[in-house]
N, C-alpha and C positions, 0 to 999 in steps of 0.2 A: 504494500500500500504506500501512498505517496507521502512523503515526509509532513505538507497539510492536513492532507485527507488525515494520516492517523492524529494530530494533534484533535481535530475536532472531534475525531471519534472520545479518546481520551476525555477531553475536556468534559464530556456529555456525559461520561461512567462519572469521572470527580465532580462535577460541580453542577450536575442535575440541575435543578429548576431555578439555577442564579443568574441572574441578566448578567448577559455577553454584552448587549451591545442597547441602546437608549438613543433612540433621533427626539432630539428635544422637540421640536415643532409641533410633531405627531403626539408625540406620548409613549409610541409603540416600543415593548421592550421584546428583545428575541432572547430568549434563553438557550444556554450552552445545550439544552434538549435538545428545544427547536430549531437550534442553529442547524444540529447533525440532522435531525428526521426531514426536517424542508431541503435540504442541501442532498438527501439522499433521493427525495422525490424530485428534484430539478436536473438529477445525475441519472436515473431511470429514463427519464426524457431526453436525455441526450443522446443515453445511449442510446435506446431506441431510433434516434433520427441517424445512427452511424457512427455521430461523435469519440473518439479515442484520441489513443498515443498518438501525440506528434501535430493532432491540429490546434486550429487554433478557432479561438470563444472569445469575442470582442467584447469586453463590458462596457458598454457608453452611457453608463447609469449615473444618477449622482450618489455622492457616497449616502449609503445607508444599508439599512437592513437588507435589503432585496441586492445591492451589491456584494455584500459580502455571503449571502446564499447561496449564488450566483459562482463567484469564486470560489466556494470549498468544493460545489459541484461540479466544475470542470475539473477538481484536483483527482475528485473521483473517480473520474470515467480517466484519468492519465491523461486528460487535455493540456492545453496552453492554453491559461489566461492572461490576455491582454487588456488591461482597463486604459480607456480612453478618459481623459480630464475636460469633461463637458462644459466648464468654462471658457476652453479654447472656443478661439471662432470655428464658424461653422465649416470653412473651405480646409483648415487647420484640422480640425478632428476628421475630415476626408481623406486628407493626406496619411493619417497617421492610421486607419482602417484597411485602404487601399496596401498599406505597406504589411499590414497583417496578415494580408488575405486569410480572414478566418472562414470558417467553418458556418461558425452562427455567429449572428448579432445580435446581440442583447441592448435594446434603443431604451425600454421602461421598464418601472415597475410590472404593468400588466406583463410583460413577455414574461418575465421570471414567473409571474405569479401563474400564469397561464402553463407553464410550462411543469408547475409543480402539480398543477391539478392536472395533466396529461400523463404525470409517473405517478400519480399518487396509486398505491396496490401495488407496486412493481420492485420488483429487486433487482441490482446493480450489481455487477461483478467489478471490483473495485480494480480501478488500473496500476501498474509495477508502482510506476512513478509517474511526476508532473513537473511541469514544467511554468513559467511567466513569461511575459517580455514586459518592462518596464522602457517606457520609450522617455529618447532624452535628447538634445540638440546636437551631442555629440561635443565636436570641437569646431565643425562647418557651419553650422544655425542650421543643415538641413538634418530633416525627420531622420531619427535611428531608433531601435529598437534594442535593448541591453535583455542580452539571453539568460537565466537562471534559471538549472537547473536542480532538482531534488536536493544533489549536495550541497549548492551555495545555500540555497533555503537553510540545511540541516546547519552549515558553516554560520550562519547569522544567528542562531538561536544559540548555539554553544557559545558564540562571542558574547552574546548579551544578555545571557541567564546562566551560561554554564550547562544548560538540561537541563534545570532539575524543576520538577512540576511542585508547583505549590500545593500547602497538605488541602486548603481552606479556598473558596473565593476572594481575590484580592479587591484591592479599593478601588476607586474611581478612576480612569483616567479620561482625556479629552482626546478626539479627533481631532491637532490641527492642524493634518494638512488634506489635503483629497485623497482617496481610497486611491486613488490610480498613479501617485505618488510610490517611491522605492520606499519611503518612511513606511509607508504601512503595509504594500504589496512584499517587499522581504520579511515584516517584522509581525506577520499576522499570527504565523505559530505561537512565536514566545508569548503575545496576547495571551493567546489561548495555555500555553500551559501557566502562565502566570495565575490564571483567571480573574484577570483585571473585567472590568467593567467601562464600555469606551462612553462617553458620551458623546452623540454627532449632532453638529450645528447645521442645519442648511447653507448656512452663511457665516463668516468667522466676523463676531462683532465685540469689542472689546468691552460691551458693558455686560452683552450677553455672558461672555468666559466668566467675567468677574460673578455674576451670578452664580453661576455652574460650580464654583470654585469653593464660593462661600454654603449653596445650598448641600453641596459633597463633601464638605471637609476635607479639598483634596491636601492631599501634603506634597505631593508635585506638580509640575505643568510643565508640558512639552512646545516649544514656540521656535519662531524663526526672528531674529533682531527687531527687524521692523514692527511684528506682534508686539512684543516686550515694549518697545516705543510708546504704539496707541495703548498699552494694558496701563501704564505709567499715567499716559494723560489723563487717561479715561480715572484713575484712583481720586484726581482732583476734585474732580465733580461728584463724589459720591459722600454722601453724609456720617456713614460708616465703611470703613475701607474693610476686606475682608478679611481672615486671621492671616498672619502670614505665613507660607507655602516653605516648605525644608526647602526644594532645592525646586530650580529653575534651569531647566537643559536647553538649552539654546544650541540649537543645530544649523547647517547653513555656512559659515565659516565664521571668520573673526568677528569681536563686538566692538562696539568703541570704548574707550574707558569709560566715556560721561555716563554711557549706557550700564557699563555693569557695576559702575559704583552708587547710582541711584537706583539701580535694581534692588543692591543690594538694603541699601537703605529706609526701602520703601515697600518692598516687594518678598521678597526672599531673604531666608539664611545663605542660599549659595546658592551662587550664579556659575553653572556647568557648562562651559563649550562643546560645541562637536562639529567636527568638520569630516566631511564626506562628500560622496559624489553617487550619484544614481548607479554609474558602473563599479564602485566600489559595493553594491548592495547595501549601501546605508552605513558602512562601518568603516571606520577610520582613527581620526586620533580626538580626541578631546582631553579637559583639563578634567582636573580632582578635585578634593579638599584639603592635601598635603602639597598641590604644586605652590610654588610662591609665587607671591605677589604680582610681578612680572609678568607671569605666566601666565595667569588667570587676567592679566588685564589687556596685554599687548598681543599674545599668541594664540595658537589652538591644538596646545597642549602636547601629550606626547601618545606612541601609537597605542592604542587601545590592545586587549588580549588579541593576539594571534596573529597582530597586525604587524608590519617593518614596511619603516618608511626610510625614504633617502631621497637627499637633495645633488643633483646631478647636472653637469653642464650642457653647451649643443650636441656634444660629443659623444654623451650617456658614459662620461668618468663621473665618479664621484665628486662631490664638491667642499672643500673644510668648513671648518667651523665660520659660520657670521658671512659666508660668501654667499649668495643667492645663485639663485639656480632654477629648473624645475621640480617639479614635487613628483616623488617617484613611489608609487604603494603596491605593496605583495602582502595577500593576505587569500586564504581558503574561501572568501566569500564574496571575492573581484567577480565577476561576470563570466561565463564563457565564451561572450564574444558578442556581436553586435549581429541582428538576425538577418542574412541574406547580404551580407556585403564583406565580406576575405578583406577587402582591402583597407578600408577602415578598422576591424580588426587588427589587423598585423600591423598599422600604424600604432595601433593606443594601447596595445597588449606586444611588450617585447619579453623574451625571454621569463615568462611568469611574474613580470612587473606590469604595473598600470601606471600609465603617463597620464598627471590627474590634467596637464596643462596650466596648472598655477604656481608665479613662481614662491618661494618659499625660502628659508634660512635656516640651518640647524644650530642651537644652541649649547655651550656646552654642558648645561643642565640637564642636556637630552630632549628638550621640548623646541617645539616647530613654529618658529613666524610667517605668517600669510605679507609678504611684497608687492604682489601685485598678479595680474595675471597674462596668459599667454592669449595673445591677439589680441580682439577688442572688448571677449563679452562681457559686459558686468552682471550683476546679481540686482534686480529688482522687487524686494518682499520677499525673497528665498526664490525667486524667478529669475531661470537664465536670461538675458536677454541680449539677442546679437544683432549689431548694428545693421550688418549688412541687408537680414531681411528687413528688415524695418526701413532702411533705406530703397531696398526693391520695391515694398509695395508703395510708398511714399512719390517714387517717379513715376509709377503710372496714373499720377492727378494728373492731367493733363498742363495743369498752371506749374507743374514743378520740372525745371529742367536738370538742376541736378541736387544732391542733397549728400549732408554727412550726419549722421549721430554718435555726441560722444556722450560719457557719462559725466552727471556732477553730482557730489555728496548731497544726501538729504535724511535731516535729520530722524523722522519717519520709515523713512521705505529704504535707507543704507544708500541706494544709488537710483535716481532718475535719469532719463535721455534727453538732450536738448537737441534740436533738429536744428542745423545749419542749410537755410537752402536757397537756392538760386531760382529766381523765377522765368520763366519766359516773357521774350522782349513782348508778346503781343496781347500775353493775358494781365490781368492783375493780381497780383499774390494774395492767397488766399488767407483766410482768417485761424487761427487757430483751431478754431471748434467745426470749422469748415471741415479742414485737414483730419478731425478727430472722427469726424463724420464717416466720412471716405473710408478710413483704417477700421472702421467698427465693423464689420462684415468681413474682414481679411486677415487681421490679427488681433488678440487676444485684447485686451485692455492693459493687462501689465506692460505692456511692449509698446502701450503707445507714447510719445513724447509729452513732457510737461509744457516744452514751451519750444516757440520758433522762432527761429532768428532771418532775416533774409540778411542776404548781401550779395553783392553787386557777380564775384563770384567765389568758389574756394579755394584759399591757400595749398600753393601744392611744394612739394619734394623738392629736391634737386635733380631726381628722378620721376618728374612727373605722377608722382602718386599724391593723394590728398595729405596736405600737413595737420595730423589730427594733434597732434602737440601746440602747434599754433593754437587751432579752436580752443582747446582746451585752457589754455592762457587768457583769451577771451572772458570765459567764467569766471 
């Protein structure tokens, strides 16, 4: 049986009739039961339509209950589940289905539900193993697909529990990031033998968490920089602030200091970094409660169990202490390669190391500072986001003749895009929200620019390439 499928089964002998999983909106609670018996009546139906090893089951759900149904059940039948982040635009989540080519599609609720009442009676011969594809920009901003198989799954749980199943149901925790995120697609097991309790928001909204947080007496919360940000503000305006949280894990990469020393002060006993990458299966290095000071304020920490990291030149030599370089990770729960493309594999995957593409520093403490990174992409709210598309779909306004985005710090969302662009001689440059208009249909909304700059045209190279250092200087 598949390293999911059996954790669910598990979970359902240990923790019987204890909520798995809470969509706040609804009310609706799915028990470690119901998780298994619905997920086995959604795997009858699959099977019956042919569904097995090796295909693939696009979940284009939003996260909730019928998502993760959805997903134990293709674990069953030894499918690949694909979850699509139905926040993308809509041409966006085409691309990333089309690259699937699944089997089935799972568009709503009614399909899962529809689908359970089509196996409900039916028994399931449970498949060897299973398989994901957690899709991610790659290092090109176009669509890829990061493969993991049974072992990395099994690789992720041992990193971040060790194995071992809780005697009891555990406490509360939050959803927050989307179901079809590496955060929770590699990390669904250890959920489950943990036997935590997730709670899911429709929508991630800083007064809502604080709610959630205070009505659960959570003792943790799992966020990305910019979250911690609005959780902060949001504490301002509330009459009683909630009890304060033991720890605060902040994933994503580095934080600012301002940010985690009023974390600390307002928010949390300890403020935990983690830094990872979707092809890392979610595991990487972060800080403790023993690192110093330093560590915990300017880096992200050092490699996590099972993890080795190394910072390395163009060359792939090693690099000494305090030199920068790229960030280089080997670890049992890297990926096994990017789905249907050799080539991009064997660029990002050398010799059992994963080139994360960010550059990085080793200290001689042993823990890792984040530099900067390799090309252009920045990070928007724990969102990749690459200039170049953004640029593509931005020149087919017809008013824009050419355009650059670069990033600027924001204290909120860690980094925003400002769109530098050149307009044609015959139209008049458009408006901002004009521009925002245009892009709503094409890309995501994290991806869209905050603000636009025109000019006459853009500074270039000495080699004819756009001077993004220049713009940058600009801001």
């Amino acid at each position: 049986m598949s390293w999911l499928a059996d954790a669910v089964r598990g979970a359902a002998q240990r923790f019987g009739d204890a909520a798995a999983f809470v969509e706040e909106d609804s009310g609706e609670r799915l028990t470690f039961q119901d998780l298994d018996r619905r997920s086995d009546e959604v795997a009858a139906a699959l099977a019956a339509r042919g569904v097995g090893a090796g295909q693939r089951v696009v979940l284009q759900l939003p996260s909730g209950n019928d998502y993760v149904i959805a997903y134990a059940a293709t674990a069953k039948v030894g499918a690949v589940a694909a979850g699509v982040n139905v926040a993308l635009a809509p041409a966006e989540q085409e691309r990333l289905v089309a690259l699937a080519d699944p089997a089935v599609r799972l568009r709503s609720f009614d399909d899962v539900r529809s689908l359970a009442q089509e196996g409900a009676g039916r028994a399931v011969r449970p498949g060897r193993s299973s398989g994901i594809l957690v899709f991610t920009s790659g290092t090109t901003g176009l669509p890829k697909a990061a493969v993991f198989a049974d072992e990395q799954l099994r690789a992720v749980t041992m990193a971040d529990t060790g194995g071992e199943w809780a005697e009891a149901p555990g406490g509360a925790a939050l959803g927050s990031t989307s179901f079809a995120h590496v955060g929770f697609m590699t990390k669904l097991p250890w959920y489950l033998q943990r036997g935590l309790r997730t709670h899911v928001l429709s929508r991630w909204r800083a007064d809502d968490v604080l709610d959630v947080v205070e009505r659960e007496a959570m003792a943790e919360l799992g966020a990305v920089a910019p979250q911690v940000a609005l959780l902060l503000r949001a504490l301002g305006a509330r009459r009683t602030p909630p009890p304060r949280l033991r720890r605060l894990v902040v994933g994503g990469a580095a934080s600012s200091r301002q940010l985690v020393t009023e974390a600390r002060q307002r928010l949390a006993d300890a403020f935990l970094v983690r830094y990872s990458l979707t092809e890392s299966g979610g595991c990487g290095l972060g800080t403790g409660a023993d690192d110093s000071e330093a560590a915990a304020l300017d880096g992200v920490g050092r490699p996590r169990g099972g993890v080795e990291a190394q910072v390395r030149d163009e060359t792939g030599r090693l690099q000494p202490v305090d030199e920068p370089g790229e960030l280089w990770l080997r670890s049992p729960t890297v990926m096994a390669g990017y789905f249907r493309d050799p080539q991009a594999t064997a660029e990002t995957l050398q010799a059992g190391w994963l080139r994360t593409g960010d550059r990085a520093v080793a200290r001689v403490d042993g823990t890792y500072a984040l530099v900067g990174r390799s090309k252009e992409m920045y990070v928007r709210g724990g969102y990749n986001v690459y200039p170049a598309e953004v640029e593509t779909a931005l020149c087919e306004h017809p008013a824009v003749a050419d355009v650059a985005v670069v990033a600027r710090e924001d204290p909120i969302m860690g980094e925003v895009g400002v769109a530098f662009a050149v307009a044609r001689p015959t139209l008049p440059a458009p408006s901002l929200d004009e521009l925002m208009g245009f892009l709503g249909p094409r890309l995501a909304r994290w991806k869209h620019p905050v603000e636009v700059r025109w000019l006459p045209e853009l500074p270039l190279t000495a080699m004819s390439k756009i001077d993004r250092q220049a713009l940058r200087a600009r801001l």
